[in-house]
PDB file of N, CA, C, O and CB in Angstrom:
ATOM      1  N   UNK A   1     194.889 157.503 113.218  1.00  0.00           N
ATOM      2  CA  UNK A   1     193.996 156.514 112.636  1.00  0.00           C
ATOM      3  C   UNK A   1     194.788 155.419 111.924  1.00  0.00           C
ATOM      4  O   UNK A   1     194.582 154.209 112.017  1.00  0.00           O
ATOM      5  CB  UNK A   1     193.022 157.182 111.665  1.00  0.00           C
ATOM      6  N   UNK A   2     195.370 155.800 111.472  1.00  0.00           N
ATOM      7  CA  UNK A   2     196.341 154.738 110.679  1.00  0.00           C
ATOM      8  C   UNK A   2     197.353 153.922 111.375  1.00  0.00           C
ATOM      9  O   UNK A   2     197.663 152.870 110.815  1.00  0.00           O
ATOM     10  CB  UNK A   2     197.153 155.437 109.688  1.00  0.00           C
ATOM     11  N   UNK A   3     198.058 154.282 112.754  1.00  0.00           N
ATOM     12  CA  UNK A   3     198.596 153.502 113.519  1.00  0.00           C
ATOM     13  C   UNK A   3     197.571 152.740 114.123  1.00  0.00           C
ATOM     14  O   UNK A   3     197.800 151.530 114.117  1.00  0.00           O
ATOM     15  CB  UNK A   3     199.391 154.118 114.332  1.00  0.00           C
ATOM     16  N   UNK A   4     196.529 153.086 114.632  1.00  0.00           N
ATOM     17  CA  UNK A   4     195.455 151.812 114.922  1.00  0.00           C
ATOM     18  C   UNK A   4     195.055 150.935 114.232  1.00  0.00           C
ATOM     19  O   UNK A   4     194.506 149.932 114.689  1.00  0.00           O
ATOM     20  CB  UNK A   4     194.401 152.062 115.208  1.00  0.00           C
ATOM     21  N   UNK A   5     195.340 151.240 112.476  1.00  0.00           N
ATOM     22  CA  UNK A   5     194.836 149.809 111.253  1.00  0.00           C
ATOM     23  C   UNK A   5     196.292 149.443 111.357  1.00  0.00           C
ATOM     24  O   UNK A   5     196.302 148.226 111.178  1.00  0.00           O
ATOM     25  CB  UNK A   5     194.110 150.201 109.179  1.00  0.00           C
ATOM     26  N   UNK A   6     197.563 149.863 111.557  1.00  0.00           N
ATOM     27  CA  UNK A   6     198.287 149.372 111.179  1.00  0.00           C
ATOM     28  C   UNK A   6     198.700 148.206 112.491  1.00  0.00           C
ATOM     29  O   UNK A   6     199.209 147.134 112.164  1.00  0.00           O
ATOM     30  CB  UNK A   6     199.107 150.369 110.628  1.00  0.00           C
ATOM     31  N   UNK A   7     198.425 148.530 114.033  1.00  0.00           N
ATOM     32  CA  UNK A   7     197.776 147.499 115.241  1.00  0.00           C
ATOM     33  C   UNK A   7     197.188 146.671 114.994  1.00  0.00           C
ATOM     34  O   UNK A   7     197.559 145.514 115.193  1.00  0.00           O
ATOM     35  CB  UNK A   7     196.994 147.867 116.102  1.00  0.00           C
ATOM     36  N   UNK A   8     196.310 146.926 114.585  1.00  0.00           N
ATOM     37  CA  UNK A   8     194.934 146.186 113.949  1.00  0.00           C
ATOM     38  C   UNK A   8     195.719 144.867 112.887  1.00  0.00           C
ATOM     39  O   UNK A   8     195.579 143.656 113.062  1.00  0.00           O
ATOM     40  CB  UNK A   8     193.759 147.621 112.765  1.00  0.00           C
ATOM     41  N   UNK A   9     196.164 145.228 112.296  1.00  0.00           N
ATOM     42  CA  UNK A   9     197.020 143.822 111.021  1.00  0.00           C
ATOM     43  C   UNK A   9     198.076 143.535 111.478  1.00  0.00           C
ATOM     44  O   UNK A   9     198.803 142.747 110.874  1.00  0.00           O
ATOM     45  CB  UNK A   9     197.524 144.191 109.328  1.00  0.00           C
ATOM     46  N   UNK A  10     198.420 144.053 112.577  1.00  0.00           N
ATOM     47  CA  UNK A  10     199.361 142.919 113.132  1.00  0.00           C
ATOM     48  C   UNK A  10     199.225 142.027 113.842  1.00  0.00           C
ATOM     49  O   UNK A  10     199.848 140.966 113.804  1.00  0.00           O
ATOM     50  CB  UNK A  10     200.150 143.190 113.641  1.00  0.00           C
ATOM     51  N   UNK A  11     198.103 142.450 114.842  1.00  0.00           N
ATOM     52  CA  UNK A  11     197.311 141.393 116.007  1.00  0.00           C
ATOM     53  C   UNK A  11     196.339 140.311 115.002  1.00  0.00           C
ATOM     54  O   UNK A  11     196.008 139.188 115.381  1.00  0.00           O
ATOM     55  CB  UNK A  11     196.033 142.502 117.312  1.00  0.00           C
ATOM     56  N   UNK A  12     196.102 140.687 114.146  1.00  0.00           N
ATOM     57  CA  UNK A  12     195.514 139.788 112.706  1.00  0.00           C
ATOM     58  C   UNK A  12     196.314 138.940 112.547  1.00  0.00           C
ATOM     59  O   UNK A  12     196.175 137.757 112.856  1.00  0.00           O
ATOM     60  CB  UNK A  12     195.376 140.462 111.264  1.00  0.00           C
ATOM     61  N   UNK A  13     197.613 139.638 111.852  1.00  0.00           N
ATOM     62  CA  UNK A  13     198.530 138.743 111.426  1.00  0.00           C
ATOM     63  C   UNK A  13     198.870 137.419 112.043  1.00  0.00           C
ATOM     64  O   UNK A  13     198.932 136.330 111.472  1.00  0.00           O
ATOM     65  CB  UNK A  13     199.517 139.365 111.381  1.00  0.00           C
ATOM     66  N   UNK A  14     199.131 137.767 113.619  1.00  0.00           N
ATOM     67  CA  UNK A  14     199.679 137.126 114.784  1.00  0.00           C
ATOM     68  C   UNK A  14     198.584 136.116 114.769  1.00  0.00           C
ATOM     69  O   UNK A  14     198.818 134.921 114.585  1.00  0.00           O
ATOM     70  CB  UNK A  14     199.891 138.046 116.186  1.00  0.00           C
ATOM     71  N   UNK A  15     197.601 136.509 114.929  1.00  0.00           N
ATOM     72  CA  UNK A  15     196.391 135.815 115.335  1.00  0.00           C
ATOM     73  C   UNK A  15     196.511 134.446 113.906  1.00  0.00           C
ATOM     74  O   UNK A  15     196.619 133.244 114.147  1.00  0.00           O
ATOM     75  CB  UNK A  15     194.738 137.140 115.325  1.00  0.00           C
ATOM     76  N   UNK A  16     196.474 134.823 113.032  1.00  0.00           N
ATOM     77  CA  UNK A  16     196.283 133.808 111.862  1.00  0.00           C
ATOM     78  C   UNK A  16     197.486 133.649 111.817  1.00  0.00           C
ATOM     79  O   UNK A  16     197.410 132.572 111.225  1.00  0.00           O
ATOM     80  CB  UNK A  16     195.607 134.143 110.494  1.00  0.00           C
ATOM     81  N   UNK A  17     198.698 133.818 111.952  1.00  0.00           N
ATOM     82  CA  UNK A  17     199.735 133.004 112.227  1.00  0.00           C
ATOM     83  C   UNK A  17     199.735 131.624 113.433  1.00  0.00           C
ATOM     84  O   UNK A  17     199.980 130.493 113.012  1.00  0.00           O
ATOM     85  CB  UNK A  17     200.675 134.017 112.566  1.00  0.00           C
ATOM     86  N   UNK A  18     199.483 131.821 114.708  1.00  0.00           N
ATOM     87  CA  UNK A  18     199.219 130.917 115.687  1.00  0.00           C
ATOM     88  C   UNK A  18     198.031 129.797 115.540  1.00  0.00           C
ATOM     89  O   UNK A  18     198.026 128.633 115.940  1.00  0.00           O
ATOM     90  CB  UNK A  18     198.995 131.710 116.778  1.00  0.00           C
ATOM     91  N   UNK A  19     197.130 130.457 114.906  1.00  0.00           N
ATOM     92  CA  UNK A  19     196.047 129.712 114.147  1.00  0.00           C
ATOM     93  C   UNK A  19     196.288 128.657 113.424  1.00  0.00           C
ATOM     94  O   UNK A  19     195.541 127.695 113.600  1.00  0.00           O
ATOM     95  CB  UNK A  19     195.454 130.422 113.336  1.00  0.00           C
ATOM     96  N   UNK A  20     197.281 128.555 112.516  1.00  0.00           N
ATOM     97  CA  UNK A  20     198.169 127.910 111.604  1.00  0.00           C
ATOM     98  C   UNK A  20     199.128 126.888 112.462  1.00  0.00           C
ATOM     99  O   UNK A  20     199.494 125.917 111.800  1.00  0.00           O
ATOM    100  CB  UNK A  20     199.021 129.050 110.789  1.00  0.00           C
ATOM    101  N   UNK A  21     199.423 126.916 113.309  1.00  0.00           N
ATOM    102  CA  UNK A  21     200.223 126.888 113.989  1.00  0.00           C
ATOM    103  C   UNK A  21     200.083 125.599 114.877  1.00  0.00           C
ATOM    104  O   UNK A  21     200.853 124.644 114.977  1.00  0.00           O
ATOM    105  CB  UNK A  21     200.257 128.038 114.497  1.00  0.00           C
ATOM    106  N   UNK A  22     198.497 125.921 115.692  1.00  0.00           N
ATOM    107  CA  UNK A  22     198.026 124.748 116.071  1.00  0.00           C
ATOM    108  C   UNK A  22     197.512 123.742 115.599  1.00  0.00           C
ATOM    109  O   UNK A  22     197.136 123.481 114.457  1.00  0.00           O
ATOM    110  CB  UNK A  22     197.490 124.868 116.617  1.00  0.00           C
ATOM    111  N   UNK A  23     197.507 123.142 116.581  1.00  0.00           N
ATOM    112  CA  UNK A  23     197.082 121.393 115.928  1.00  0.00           C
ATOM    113  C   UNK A  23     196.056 121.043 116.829  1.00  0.00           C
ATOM    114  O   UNK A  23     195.783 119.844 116.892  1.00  0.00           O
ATOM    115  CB  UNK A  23     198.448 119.975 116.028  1.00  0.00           C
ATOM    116  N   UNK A  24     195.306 121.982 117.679  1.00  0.00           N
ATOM    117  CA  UNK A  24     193.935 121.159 117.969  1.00  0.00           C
ATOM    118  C   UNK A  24     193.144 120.542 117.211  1.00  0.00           C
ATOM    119  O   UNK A  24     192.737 119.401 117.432  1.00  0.00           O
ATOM    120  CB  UNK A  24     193.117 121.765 118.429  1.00  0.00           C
ATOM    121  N   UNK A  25     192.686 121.609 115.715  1.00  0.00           N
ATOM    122  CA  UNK A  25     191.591 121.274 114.711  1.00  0.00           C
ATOM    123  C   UNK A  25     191.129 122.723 113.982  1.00  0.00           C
ATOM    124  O   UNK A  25     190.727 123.772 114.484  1.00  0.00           O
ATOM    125  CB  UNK A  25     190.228 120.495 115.550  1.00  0.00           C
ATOM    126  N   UNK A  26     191.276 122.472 113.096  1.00  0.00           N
ATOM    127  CA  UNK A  26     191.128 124.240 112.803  1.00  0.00           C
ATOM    128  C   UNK A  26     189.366 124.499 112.515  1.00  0.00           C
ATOM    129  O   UNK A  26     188.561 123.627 112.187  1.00  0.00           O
ATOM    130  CB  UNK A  26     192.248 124.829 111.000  1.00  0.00           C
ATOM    131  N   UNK A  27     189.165 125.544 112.684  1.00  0.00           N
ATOM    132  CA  UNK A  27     187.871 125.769 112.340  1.00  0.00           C
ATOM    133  C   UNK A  27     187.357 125.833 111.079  1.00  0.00           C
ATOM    134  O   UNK A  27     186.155 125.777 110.822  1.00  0.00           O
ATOM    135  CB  UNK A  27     187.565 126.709 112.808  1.00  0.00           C
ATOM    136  N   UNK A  28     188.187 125.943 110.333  1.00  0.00           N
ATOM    137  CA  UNK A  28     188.299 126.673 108.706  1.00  0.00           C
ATOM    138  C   UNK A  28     187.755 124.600 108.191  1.00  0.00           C
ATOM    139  O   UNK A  28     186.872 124.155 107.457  1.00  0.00           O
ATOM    140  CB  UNK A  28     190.841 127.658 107.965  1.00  0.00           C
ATOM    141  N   UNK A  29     188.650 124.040 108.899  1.00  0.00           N
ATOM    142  CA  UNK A  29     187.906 122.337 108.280  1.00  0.00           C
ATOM    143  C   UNK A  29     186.550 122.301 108.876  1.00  0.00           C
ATOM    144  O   UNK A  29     185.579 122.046 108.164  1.00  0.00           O
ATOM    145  CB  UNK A  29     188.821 120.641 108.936  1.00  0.00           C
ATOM    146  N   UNK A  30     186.430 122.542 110.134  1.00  0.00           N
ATOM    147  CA  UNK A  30     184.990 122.368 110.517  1.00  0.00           C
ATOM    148  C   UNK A  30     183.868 123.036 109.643  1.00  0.00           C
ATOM    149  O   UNK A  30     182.789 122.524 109.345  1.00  0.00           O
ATOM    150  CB  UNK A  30     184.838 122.891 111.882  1.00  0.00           C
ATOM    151  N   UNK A  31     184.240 124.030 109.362  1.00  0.00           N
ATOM    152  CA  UNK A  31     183.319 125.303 108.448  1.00  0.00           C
ATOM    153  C   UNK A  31     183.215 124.294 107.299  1.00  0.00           C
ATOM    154  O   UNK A  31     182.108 123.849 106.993  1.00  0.00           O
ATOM    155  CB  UNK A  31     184.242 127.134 107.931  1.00  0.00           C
ATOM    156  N   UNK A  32     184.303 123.925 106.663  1.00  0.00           N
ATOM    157  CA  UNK A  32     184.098 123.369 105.050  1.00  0.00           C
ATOM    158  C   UNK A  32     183.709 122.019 105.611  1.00  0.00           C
ATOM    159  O   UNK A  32     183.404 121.760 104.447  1.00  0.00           O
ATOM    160  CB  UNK A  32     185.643 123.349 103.796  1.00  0.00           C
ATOM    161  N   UNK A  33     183.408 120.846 106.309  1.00  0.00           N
ATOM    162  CA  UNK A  33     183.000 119.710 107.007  1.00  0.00           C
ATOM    163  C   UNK A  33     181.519 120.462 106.625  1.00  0.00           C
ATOM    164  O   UNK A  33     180.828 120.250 105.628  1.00  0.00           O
ATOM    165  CB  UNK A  33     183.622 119.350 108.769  1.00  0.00           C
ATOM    166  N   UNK A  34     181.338 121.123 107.403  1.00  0.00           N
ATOM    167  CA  UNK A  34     179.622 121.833 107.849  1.00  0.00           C
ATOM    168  C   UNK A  34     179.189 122.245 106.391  1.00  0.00           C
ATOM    169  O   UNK A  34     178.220 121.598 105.995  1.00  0.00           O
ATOM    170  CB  UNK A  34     179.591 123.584 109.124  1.00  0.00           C
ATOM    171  N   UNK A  35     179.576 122.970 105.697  1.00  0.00           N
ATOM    172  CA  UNK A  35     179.254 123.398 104.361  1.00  0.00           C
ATOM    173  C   UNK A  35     178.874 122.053 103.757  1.00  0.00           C
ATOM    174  O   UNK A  35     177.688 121.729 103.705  1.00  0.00           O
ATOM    175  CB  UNK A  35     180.474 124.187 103.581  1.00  0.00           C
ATOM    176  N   UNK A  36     180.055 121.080 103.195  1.00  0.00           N
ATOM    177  CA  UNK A  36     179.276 119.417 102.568  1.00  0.00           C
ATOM    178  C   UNK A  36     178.521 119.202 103.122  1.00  0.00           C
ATOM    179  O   UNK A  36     177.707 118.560 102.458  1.00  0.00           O
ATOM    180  CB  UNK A  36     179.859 118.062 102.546  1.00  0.00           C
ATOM    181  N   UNK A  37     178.105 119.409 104.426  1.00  0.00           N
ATOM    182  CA  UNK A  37     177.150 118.741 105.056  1.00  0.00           C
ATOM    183  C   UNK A  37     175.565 118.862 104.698  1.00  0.00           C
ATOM    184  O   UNK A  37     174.628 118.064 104.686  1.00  0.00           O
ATOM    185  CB  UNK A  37     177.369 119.079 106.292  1.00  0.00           C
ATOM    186  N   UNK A  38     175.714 120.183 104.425  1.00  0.00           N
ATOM    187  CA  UNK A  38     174.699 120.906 104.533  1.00  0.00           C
ATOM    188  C   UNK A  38     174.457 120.715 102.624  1.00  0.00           C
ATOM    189  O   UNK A  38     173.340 120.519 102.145  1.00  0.00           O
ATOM    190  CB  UNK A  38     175.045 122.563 105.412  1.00  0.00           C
ATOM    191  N   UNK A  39     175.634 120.815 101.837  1.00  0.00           N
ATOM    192  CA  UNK A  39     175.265 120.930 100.379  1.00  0.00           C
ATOM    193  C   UNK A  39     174.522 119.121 100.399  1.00  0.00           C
ATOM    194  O   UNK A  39     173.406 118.969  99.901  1.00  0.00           O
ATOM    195  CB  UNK A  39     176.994 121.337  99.103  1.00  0.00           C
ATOM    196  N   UNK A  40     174.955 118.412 100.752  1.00  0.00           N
ATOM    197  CA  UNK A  40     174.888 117.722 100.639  1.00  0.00           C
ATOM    198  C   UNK A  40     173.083 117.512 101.453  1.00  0.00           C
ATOM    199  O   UNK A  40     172.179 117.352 100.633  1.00  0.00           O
ATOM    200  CB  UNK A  40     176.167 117.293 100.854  1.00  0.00           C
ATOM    201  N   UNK A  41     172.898 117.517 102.141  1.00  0.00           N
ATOM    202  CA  UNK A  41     171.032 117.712 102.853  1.00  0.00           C
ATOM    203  C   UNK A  41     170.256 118.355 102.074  1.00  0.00           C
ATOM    204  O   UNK A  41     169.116 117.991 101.785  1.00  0.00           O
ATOM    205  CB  UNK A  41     170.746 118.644 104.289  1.00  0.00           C
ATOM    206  N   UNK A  42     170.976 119.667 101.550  1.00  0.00           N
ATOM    207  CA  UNK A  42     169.752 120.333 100.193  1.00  0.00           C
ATOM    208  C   UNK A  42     170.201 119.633  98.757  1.00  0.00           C
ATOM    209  O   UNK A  42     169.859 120.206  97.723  1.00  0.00           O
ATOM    210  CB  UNK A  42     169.925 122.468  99.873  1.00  0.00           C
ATOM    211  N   UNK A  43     170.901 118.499  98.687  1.00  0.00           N
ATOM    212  CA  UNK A  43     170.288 117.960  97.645  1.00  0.00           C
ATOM    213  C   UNK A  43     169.281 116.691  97.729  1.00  0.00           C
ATOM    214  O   UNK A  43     168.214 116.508  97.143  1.00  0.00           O
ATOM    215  CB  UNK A  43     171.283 117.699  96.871  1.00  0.00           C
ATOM    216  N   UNK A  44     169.879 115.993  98.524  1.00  0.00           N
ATOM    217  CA  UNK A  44     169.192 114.801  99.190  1.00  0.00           C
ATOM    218  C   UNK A  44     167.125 115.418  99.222  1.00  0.00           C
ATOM    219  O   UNK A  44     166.206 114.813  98.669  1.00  0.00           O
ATOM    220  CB  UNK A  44     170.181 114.580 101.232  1.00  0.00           C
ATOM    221  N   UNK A  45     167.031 116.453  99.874  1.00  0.00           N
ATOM    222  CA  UNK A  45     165.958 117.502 100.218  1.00  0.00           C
ATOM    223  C   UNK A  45     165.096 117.835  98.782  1.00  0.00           C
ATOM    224  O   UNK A  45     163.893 117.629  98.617  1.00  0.00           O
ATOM    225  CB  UNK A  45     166.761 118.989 100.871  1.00  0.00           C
ATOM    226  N   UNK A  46     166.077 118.425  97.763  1.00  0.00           N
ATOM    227  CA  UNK A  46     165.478 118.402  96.410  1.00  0.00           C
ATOM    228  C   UNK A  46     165.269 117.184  95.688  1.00  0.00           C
ATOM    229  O   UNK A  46     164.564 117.195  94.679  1.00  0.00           O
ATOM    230  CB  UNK A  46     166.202 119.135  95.609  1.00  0.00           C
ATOM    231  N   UNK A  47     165.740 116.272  96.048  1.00  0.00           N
ATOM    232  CA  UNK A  47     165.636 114.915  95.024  1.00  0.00           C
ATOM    233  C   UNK A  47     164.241 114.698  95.731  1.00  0.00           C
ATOM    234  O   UNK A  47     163.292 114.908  94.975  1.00  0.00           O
ATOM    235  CB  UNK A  47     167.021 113.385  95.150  1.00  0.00           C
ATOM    236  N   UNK A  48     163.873 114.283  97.155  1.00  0.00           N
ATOM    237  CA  UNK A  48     162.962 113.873  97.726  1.00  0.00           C
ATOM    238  C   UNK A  48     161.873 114.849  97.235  1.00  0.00           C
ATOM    239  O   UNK A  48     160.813 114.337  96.875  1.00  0.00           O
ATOM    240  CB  UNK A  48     163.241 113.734  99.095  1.00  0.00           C
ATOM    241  N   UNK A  49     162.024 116.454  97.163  1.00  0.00           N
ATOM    242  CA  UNK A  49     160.668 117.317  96.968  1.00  0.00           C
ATOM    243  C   UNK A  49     160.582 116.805  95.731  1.00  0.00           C
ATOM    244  O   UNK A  49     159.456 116.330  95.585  1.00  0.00           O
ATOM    245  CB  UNK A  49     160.625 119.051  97.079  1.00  0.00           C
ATOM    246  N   UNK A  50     161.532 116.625  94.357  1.00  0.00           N
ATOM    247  CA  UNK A  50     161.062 116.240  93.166  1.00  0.00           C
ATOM    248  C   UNK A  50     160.568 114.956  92.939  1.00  0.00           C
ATOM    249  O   UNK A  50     159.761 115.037  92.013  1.00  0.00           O
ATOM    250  CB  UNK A  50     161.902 116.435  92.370  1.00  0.00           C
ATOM    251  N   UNK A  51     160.661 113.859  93.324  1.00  0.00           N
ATOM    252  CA  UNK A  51     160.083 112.929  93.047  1.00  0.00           C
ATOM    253  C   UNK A  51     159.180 113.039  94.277  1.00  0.00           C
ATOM    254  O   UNK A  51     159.394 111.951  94.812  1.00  0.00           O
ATOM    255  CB  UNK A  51     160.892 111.781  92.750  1.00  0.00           C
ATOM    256  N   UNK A  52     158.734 113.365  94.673  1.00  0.00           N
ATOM    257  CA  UNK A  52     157.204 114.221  95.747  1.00  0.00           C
ATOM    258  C   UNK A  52     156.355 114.560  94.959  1.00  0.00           C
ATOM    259  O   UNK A  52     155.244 114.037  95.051  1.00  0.00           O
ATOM    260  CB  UNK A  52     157.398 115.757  96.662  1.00  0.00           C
ATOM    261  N   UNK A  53     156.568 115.365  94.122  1.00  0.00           N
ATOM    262  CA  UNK A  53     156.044 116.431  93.125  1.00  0.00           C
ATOM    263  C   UNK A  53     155.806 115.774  92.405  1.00  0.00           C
ATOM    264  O   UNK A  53     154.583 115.639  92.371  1.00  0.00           O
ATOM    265  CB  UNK A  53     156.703 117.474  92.599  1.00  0.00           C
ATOM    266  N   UNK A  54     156.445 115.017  91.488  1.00  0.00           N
ATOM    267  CA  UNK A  54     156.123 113.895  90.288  1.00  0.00           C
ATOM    268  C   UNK A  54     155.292 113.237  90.444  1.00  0.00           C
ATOM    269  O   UNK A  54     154.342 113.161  89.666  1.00  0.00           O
ATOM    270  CB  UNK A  54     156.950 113.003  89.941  1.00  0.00           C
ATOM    271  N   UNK A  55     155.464 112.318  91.904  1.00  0.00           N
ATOM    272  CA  UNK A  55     153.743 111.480  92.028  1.00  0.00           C
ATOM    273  C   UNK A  55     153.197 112.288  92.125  1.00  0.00           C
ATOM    274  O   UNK A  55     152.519 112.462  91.113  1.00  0.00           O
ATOM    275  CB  UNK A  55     153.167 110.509  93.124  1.00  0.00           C
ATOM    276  N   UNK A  56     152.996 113.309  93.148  1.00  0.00           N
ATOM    277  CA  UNK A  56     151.185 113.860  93.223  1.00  0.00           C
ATOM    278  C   UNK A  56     151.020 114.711  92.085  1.00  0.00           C
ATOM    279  O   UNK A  56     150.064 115.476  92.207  1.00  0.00           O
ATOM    280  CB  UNK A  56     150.649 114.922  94.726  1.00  0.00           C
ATOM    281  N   UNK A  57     151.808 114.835  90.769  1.00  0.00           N
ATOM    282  CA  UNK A  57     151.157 115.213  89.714  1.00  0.00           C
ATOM    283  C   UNK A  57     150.717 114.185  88.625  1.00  0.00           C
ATOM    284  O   UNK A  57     150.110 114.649  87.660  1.00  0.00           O
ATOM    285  CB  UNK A  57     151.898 116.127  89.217  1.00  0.00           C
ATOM    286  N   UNK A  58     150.963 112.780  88.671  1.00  0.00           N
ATOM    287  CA  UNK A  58     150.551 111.506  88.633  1.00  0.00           C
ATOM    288  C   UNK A  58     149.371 111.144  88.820  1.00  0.00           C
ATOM    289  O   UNK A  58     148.793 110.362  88.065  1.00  0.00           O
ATOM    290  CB  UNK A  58     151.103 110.908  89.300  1.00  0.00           C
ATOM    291  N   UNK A  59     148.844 111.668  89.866  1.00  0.00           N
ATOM    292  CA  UNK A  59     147.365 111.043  90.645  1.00  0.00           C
ATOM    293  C   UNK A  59     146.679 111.940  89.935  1.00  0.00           C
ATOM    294  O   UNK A  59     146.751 113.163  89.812  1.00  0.00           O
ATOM    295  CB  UNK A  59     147.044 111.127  92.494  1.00  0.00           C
ATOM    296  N   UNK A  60     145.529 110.527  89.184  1.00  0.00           N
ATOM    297  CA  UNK A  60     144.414 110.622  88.320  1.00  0.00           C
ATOM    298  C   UNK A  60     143.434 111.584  89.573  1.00  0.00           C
ATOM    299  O   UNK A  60     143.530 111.199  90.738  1.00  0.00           O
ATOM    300  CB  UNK A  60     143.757 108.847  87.724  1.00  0.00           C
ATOM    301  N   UNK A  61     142.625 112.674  89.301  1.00  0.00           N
ATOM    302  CA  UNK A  61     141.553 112.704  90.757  1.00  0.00           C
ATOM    303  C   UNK A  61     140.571 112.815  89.879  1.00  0.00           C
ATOM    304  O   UNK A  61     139.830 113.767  90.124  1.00  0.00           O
ATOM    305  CB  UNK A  61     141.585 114.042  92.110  1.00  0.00           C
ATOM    306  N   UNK A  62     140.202 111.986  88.638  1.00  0.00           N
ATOM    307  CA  UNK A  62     138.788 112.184  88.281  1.00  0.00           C
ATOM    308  C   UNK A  62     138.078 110.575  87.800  1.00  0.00           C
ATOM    309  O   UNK A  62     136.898 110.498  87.460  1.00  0.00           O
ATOM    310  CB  UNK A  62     138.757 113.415  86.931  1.00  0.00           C
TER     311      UNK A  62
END
């Protein structure tokens, strides 16, 4: 069992070594690109529901 974890973190290792390595584009920027993206839509999203909310608690209905 333990020579298979110890397989196991080396083909890891290797793997995130070569990873590093290249220069296509790493995924790890795309992930954090996608994350702002997204923090950035749920705030935009809350500003719009709150001032949503503000007028229609505004409107006189009597």
């Amino acid at each position: 069992m333990i020579i298979h974890l110890q397989v196991l973190a080396s083909v890891l290792r290797a793997r995130v070594a070569a990873s590093w390595r290249s220069e296509d584009g790493s995924a790890v920027e795309k992930v954090i690109l996608t994350a702002v993206f997204a923090a950035l839509a749920i705030a935009v999203g809350a500003i719009i529901v709150a001032k949503v909310t503000a007028k229609a608690k505004s409107i006189n209905l009597n």
